[in-house]
N, C-alpha and C positions, 0 to 999 in steps of 0.2 A: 504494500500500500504506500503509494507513495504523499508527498506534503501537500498536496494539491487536494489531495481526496479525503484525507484528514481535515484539512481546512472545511473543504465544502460540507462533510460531516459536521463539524461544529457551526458552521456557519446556519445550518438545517433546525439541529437542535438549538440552536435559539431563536429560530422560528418560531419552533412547535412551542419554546415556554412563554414566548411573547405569547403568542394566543393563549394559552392557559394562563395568564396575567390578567388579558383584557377580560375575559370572562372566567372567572374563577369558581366554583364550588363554593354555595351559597354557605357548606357548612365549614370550610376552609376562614381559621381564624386566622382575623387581621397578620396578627404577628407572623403570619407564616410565609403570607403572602409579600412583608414586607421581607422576611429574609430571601425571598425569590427575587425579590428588583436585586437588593445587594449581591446573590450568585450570577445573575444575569448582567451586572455591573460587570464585575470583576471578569468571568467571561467574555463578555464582549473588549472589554481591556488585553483580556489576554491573545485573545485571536487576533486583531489588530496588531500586536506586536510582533507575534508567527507570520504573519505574513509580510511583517514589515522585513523578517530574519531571511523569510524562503526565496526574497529576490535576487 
């Protein structure tokens, strides 16, 4: 597998968790959903800088 398909891998799954963000599970508490922006930060952080590395 090479960096390119790893990237669009993560690039995917923060797709699918933006969508589970925007509409969340009505019984999914607050707090949970606020440590998903924080993972989905720091992800979107990290990928941005793999890709700034695999040029």
């Amino acid at each position: 597998m090479g960096v390119d398909t790893t990237l669009a891998g993560a690039q995917a799954e923060l797709v699918e968790q933006a969508k589970w963000r925007e509409h969340p599970n009505r019984d999914t508490p607050e707090h949970v959903r606020d440590q998903a922006e924080l993972w989905a930060g720091q992800a979107r952080t990290e990928l941005e800088w793999a890709k700034s590395r695999s040029k």
